[in-house]
C-alpha positions in Angstrom: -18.6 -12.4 -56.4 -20.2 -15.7 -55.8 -18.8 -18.2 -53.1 -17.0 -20.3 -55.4 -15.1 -17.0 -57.6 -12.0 -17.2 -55.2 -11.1 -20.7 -55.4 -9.8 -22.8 -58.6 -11.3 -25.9 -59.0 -9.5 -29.0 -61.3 -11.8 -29.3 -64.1 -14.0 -32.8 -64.0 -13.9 -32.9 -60.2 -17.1 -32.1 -58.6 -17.4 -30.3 -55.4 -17.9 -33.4 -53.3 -15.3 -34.8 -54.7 -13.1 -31.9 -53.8 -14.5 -31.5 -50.0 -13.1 -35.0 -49.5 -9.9 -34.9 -51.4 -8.8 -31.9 -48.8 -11.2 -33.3 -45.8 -11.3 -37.2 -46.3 -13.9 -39.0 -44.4 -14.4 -42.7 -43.2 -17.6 -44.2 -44.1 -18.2 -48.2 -42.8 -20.4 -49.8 -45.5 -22.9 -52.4 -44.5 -21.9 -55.1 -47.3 -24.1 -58.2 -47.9 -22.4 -59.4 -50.2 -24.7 -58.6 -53.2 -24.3 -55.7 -55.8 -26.0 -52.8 -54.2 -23.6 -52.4 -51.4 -20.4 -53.3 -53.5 -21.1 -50.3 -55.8 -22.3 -48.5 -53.4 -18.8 -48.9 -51.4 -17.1 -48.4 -55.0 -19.1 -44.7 -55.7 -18.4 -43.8 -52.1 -14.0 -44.8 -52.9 -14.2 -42.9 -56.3 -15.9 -39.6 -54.4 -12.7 -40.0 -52.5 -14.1 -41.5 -49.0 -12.1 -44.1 -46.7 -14.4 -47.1 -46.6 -14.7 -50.1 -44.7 -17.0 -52.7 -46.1 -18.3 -54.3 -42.6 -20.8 -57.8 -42.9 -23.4 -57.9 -40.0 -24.0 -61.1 -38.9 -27.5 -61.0 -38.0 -28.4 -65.0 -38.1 -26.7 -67.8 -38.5 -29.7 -70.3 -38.0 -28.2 -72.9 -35.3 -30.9 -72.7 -33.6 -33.6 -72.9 -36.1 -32.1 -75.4 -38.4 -32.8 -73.8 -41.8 -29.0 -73.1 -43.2 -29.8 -73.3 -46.3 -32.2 -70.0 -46.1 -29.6 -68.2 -45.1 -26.3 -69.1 -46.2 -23.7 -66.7 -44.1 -20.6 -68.3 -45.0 -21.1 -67.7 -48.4 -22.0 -64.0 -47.8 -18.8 -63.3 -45.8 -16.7 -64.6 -48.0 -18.6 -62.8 -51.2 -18.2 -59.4 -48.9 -14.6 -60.0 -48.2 -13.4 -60.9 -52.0 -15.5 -57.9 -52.9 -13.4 -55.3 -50.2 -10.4 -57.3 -51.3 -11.2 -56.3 -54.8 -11.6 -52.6 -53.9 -9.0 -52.0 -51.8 -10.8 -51.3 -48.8 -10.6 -53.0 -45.1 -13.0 -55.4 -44.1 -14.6 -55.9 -40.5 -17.2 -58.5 -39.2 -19.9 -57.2 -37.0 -21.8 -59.6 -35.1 -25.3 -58.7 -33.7 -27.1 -62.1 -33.6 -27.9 -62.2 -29.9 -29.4 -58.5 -30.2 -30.9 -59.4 -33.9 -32.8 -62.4 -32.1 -33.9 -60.7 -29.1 -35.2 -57.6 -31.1 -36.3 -58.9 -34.6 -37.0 -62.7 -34.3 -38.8 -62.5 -31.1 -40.8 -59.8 -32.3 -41.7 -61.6 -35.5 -42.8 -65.1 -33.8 -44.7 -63.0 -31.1 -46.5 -60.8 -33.8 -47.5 -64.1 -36.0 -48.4 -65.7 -33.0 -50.8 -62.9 -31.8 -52.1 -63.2 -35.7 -50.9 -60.0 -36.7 -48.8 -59.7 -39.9 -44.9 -58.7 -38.7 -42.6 -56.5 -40.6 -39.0 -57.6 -39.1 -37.3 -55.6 -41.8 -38.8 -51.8 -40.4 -37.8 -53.4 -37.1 -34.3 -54.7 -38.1 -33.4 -51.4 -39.9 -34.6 -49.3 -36.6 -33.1 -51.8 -34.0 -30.0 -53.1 -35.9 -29.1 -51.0 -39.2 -30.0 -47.7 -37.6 -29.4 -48.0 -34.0 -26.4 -51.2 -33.2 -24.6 -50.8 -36.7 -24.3 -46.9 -36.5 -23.2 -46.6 -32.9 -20.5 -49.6 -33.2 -19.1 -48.0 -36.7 -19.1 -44.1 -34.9 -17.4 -46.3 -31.7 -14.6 -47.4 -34.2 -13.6 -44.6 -36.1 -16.8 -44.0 -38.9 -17.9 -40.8 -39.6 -20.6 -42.0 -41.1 -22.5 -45.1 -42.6 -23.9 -46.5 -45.6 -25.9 -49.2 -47.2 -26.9 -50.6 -50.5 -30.1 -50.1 -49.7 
């Protein structure tokens, strides 16, 4: 008798699907407001997760004077018409102060020093990885997810 044999499963329902219909799970999605983490968030919903689509605002250039790189507003509101869309809450982290001092400063130092910086391998350690997970666990998350 294999491990499966004693229970009934509803056809076209796979086991994940099952697991989290009986044992639901919250999951904060890092949302940028682009496609990857929108269907991401959707997949995770239709597998039967509770999700919260979260925006981390990482930069919001006052002090460098180059909006237009980096247009947040725009982002936000893309991320909350797309939680809005799917049903799901929406929260607003904000880590600029410890995205500057751990990714910006890094960068400038690195392309001062002449050696070619990767802020993104930094930003997912110091930010994605490390601040994003630990604030999400802090409110509730079981777990996180990204696009990307």
């Amino acid at each position: 008798m294999g491990l499966y044999d004693k229970y009934t499963f509803p056809p076209n329902i796979s086991t994940v699907s099952w697991y989290n219909y009986f044992m639901s799970k919250k999951v904060f999605v890092g949302m940028s407001g682009g496609v990857d983490s929108a269907v991401s968030a959707l997949l995770l919903k239709k597998e039967g997760y509770e999700v919260t689509g979260v925006y981390m605002k990482n930069w919001s250039n006052l002090d460098y004077s180059i909006k237009s790189d980096c247009p947040w507003e725009v982002d936000v509101e893309d991320v909350k018409k797309t939680c809005e869309i799917l049903g799901i809450p929406f929260k607003i982290y904000n880590f600029e102060r410890e995205y500057r001092a751990k990714v910006v400063d890094y960068f400038f130092s690195e392309y001062r020093a002449g050696r070619t910086p990767n802020p993104d391998v930094l930003c997912n350690k110091e930010i994605k990885f490390d601040l994003f997970l630990n604030k999400a666990l802090s409110d509730g998350a079981d777990y996180i997810a990204t696009g990307h």
